[in-house]
ROSE-4610 file (N, C-alpha, C; in Angstrom, 1 decimal, always signed):
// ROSE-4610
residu = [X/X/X/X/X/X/X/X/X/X/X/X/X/X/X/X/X/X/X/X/X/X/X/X/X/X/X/X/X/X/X/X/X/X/X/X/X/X/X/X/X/X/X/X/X/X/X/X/X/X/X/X/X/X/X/X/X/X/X/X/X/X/X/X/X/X/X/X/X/X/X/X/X/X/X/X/X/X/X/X/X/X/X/X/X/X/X/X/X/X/X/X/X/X/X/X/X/X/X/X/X/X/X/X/X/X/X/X/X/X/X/X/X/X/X/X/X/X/X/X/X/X/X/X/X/X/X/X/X/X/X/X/X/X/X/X/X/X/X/X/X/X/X/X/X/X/X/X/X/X/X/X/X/X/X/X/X/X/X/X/X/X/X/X/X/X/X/X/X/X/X/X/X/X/X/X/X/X/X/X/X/X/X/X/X/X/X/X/X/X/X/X]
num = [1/1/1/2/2/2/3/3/3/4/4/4/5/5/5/6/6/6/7/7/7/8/8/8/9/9/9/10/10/10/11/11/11/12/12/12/13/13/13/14/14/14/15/15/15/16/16/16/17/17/17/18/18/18/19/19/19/20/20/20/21/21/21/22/22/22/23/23/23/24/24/24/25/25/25/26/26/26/27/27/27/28/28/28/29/29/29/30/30/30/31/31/31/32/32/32/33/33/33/34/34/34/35/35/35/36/36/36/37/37/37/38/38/38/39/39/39/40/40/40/41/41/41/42/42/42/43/43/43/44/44/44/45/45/45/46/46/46/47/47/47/48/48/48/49/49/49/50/50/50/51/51/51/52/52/52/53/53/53/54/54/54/55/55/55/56/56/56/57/57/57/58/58/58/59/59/59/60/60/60/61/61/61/62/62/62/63/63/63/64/64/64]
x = [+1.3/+2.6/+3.0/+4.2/+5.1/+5.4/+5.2/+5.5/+6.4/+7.2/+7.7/+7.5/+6.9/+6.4/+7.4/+8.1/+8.6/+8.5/+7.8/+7.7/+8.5/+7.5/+8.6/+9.1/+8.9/+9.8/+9.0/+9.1/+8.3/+8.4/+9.1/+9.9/+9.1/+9.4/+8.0/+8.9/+8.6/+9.0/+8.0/+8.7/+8.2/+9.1/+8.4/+9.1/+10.3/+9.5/+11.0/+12.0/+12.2/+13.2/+13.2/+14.4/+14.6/+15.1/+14.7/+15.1/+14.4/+13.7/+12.0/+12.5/+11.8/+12.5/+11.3/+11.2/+9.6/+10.0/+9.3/+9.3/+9.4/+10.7/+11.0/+10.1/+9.3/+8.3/+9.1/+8.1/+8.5/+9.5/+10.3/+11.8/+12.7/+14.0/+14.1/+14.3/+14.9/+15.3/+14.2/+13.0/+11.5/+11.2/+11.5/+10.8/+11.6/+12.9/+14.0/+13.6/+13.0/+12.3/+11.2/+10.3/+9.2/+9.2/+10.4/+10.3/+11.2/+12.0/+12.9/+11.9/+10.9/+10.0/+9.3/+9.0/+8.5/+7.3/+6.8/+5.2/+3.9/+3.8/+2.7/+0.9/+0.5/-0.7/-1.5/-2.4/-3.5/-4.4/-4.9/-6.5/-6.5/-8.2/-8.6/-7.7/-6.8/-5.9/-4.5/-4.5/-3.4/-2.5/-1.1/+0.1/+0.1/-0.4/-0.4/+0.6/+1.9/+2.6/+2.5/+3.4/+3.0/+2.8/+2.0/+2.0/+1.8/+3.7/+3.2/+2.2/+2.0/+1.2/+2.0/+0.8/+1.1/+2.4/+1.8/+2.4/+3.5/+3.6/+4.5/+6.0/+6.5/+7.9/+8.6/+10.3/+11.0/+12.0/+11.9/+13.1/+14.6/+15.6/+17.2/+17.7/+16.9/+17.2/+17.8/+16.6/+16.9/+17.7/+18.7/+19.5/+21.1/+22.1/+23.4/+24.7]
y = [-0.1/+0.6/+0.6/+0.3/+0.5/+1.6/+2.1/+3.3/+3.1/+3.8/+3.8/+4.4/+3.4/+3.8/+4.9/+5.6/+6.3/+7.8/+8.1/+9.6/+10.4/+11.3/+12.1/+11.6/+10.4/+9.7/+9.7/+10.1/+9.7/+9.0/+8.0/+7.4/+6.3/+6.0/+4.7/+4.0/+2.5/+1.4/+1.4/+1.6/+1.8/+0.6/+0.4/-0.1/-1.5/-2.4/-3.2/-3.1/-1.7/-1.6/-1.6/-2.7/-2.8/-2.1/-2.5/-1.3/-0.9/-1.9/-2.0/-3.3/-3.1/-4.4/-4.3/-5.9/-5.8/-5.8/-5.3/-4.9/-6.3/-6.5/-7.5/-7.8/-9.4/-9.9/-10.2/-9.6/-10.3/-10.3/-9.2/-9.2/-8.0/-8.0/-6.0/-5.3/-6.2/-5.3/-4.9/-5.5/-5.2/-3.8/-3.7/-2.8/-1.8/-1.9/-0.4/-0.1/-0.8/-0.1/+0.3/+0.0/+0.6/+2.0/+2.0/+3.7/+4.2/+3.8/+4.9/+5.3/+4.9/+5.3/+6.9/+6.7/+8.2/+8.4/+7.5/+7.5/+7.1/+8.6/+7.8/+8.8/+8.1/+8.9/+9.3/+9.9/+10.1/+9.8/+8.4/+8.0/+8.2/+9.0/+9.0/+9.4/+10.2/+11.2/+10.4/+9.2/+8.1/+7.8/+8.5/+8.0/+6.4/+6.2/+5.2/+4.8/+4.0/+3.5/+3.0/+3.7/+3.0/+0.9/+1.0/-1.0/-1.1/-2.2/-2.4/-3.3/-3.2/-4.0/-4.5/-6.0/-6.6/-6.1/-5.3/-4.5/-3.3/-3.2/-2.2/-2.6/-1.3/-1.7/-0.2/-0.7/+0.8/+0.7/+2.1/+1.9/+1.9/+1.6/+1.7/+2.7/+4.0/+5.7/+5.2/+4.6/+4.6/+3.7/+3.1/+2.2/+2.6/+2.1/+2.5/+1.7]
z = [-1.8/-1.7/-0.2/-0.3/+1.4/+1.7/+2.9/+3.3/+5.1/+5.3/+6.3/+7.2/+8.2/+9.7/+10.3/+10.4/+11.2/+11.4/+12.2/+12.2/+11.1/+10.4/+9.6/+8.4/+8.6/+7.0/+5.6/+5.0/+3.6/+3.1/+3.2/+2.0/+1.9/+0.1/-0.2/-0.9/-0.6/-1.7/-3.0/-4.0/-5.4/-6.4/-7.5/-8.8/-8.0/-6.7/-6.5/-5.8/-5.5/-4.9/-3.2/-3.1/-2.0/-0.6/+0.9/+1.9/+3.1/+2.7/+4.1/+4.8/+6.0/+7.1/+8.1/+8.2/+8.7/+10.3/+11.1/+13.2/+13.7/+14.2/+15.2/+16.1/+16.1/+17.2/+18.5/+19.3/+20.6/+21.3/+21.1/+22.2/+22.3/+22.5/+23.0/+21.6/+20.8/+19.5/+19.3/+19.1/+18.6/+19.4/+20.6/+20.9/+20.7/+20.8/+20.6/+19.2/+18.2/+17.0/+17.1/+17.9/+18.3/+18.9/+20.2/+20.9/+19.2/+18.8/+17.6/+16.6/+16.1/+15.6/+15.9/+17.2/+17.9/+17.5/+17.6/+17.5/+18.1/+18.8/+20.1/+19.6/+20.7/+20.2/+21.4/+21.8/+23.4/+23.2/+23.6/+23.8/+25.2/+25.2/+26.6/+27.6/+27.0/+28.1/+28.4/+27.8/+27.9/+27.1/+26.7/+26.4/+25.8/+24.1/+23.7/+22.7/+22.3/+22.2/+20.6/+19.8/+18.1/+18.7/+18.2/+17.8/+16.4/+15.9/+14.2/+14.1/+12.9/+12.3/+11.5/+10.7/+9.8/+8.5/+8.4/+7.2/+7.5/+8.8/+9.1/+8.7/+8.4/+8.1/+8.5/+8.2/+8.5/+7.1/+6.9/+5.6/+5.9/+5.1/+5.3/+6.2/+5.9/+6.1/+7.8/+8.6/+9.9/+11.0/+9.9/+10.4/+10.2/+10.6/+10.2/+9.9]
């Protein structure tokens, strides 16, 4: 099941239905989805930066 990376969001791809969009490689759109996410984490006292993965996606909700 798909689930959408973005802080806060719940929303799941079920039954087919379309609305997930996989994280731009390698260049600025990629990353302006990366900070809009809002998802960082503290290793070792250090400000760490969501990195998608394979399977990451974002749903419709966060586009316009």
């Amino acid at each position: 099941m798909v689930q959408c990376a973005a802080f806060g969001c719940n929303a799941r791809l079920e039954n087919g239905k379309k609305g997930f969009f996989c994280f731009p490689k390698g260049d600025s759109i990629g990353r302006k989805w990366i900070l809009a996410v809002n998802l960082r984490r503290i290793i070792d006292g250090t400000v760490v930066d969501f990195t998608p993965g394979k399977y990451s996606k974002l749903c419709i909700k966060h586009f316009k």
